[in-house]
C-alpha positions in Angstrom: 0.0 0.0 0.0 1.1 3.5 -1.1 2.1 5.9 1.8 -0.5 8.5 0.8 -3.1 5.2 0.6 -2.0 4.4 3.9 -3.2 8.6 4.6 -6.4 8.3 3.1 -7.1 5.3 5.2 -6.6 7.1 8.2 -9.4 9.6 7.5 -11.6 6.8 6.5 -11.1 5.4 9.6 -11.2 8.7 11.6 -14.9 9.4 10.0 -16.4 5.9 10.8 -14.7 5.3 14.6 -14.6 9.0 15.8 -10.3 8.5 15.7 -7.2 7.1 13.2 -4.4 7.9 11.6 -5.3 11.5 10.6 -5.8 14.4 13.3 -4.6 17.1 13.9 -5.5 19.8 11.1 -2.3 22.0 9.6 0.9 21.2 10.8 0.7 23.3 13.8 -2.2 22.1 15.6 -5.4 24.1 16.0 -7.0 23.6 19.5 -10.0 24.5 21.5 -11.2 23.5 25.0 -12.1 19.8 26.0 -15.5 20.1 27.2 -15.6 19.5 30.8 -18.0 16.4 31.1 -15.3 13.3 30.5 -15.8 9.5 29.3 -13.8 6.6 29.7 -12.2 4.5 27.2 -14.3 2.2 25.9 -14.1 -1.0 23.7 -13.0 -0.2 19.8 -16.0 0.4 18.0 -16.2 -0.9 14.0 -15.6 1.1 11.5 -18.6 2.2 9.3 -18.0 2.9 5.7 -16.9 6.4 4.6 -17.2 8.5 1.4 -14.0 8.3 -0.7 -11.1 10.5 0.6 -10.5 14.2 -1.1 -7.3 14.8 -2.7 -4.9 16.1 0.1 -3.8 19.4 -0.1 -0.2 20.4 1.2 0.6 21.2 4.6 0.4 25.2 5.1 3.3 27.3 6.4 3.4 27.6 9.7 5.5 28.7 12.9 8.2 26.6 14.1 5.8 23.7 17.0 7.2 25.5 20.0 6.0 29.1 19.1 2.5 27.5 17.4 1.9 26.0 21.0 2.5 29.1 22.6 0.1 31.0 20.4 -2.3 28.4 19.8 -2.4 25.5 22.4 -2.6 27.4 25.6 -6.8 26.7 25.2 -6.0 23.0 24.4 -5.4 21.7 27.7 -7.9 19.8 29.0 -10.4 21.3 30.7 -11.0 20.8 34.8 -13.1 17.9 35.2 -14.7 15.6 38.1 -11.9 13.4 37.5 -8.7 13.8 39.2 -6.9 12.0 36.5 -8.1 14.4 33.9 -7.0 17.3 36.1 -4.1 16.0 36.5 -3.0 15.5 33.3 -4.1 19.1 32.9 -1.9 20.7 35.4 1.0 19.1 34.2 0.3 20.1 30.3 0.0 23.4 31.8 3.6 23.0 33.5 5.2 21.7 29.9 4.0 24.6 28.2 5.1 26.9 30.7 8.8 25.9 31.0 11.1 28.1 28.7 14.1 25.9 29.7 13.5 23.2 28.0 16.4 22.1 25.3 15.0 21.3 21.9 16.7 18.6 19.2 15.6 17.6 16.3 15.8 15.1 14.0 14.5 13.6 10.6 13.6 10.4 9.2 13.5 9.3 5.1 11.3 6.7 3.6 13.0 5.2 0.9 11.7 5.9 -3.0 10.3 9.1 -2.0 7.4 7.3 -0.2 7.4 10.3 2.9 9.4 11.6 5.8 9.3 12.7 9.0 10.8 15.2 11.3 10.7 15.3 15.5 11.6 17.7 17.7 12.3 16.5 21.3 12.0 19.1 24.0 13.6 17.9 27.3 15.1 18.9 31.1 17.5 17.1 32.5 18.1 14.7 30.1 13.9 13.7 29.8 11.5 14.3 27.6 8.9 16.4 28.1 7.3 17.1 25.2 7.9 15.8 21.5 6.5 17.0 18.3 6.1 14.6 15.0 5.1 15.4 11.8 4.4 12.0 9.7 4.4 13.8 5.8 3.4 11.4 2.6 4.1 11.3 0.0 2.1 14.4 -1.5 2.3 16.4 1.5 -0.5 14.5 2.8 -0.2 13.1 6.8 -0.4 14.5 10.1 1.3 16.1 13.2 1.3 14.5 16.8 2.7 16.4 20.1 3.3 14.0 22.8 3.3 15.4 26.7 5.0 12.8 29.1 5.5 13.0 32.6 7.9 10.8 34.3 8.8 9.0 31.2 5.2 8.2 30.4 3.4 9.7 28.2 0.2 11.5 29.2 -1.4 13.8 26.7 -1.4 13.3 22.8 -3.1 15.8 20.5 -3.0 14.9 17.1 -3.6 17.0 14.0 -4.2 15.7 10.4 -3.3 18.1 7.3 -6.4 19.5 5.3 -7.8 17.5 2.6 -10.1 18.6 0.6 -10.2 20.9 -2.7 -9.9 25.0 -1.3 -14.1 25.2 -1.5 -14.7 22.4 0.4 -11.7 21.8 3.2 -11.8 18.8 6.0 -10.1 19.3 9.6 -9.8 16.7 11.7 -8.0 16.9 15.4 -8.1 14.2 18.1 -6.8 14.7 21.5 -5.8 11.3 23.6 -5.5 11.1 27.6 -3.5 8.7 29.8 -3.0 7.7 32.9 -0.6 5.1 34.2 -0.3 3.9 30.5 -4.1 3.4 29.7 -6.1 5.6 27.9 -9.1 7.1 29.9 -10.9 9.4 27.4 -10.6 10.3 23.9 -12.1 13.1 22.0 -12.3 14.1 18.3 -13.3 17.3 16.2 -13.7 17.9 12.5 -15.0 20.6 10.6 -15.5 21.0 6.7 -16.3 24.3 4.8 -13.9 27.1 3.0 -10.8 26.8 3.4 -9.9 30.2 4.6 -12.5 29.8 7.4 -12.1 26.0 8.7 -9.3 27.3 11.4 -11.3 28.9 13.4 -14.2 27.1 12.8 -12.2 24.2 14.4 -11.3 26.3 17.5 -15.2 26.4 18.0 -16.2 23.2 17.3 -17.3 20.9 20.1 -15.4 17.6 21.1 -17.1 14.6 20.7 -16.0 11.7 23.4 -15.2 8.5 20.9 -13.7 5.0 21.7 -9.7 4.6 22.3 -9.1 1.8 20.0 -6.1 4.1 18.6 -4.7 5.3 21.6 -2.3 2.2 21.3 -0.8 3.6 17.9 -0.3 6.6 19.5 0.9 5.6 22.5 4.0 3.1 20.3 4.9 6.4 18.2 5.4 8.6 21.8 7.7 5.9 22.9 9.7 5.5 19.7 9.9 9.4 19.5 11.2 9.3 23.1 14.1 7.3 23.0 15.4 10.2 20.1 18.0 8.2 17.2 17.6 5.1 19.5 14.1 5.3 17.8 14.3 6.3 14.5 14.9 2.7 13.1 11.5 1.3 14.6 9.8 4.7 13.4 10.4 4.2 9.9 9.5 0.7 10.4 6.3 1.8 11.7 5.3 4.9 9.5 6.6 3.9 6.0 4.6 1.6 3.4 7.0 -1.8 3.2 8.1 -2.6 -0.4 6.2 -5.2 -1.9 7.4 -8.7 -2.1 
């Protein structure tokens, strides 16, 4: 299967279960408040047929992760809850995004015949990661954008962005925002918006959350912890996000 297949899946998949390969939106993410009433995680629902995936439209320029979450992801931490967990997790996202000190690396990953690429930016104290940013690009420009939020080693938080699709009249957002808590999901949300391109931004920003089932949060939990471990990763990365060459 073709790297941008392997995209277009995603979004199928993302429009029939509520989550998949493809969230969060440009390739900085655009975020908007959790609504306060949580759900658990709960079993992997089956994925309904979708209409047939737009064409994907490339990734628009943006700031560099660290300023776009500055400007822009300030109102995506998740809002207060009557969980603890969820507050929590909320506390210490604020915390992450506060801490100017932290030392950022980056590095980039090739798939082979042109099939895609990505690029990660680790942002750490003390030798830890705090906070990693992934961009997964097709072929195409087509793919997505994941910032991970760990705490102890663990990762916590996951908001994921998918690149617009869509021709300019008719463009589709989709953003889906993962919480953990001792290495188990324990809600999920998703939002997506479709209409003119030059408005779907903000529209996003408004849009509500929807609680859906974590049957992805695994995926996204293995990509935090190959990110993590920096080059030590990189080999199982490309494993993971490129197509493998037919037999």
């Amino acid at each position: 299967m073709s790297r941008l297949a392997m995209i277009f899946a995603g979004v199928l998949l993302a429009a029939g279960c509520g989550r998949g390969d493809k969230a969060p939106v440009s390739s900085s993410s655009r975020a908007a408040e959790v609504p306060g009433g949580e759900q658990g995680a709960s079993p992997p629902a089956a994925s309904a047929p979708a209409a047939a995936p737009a064409t994907a439209q490339p990734a628009p320029q943006t700031a560099a992760p660290d300023a776009a979450a500055d400007a822009e992801h300030q109102s995506a931490a998740p809002e207060a809850s009557g969980d603890p967990r969820i507050d929590e997790i909320r506390k210490k996202y604020a915390e992450i995004q506060a801490d100017k000190g932290l030392q950022t690396s980056e590095l980039r990953m090739e798939c082979s015949s042109g099939e895609g690429r990505a690029e990660v930016q680790l942002h750490q104290k003390n030798g830890a990661v705090s906070k990693a940013v992934l961009k997964d690009i097709a072929a195409g420009d087509a793919g997505s954008t994941y910032q991970f939020y760990y705490d102890g080693g663990r990762l916590i938080f996951a908001l994921n962005d998918a690149f617009p699709f869509g021709e300019p009249p008719k463009t589709l957002l989709v953003q889906r925002r993962y919480y953990y808590h001792q290495g188990s999901p324990i809600l999920c949300m998703k939002k997506s918006v479709e209409g003119p391109s030059d408005k779907v931004e903000s529209m996003l920003r408004q849009a509500p959350n929807e609680p859906v089932d974590c049957s992805f949060a695994p995926k996204v939990e293995r990509l935090a912890s190959m990110v993590a471990k920096g080059a030590a990763g990189m080999d199982a990365l490309k494993k993971q996000l490129c197509p493998r060459p037919p037999r």
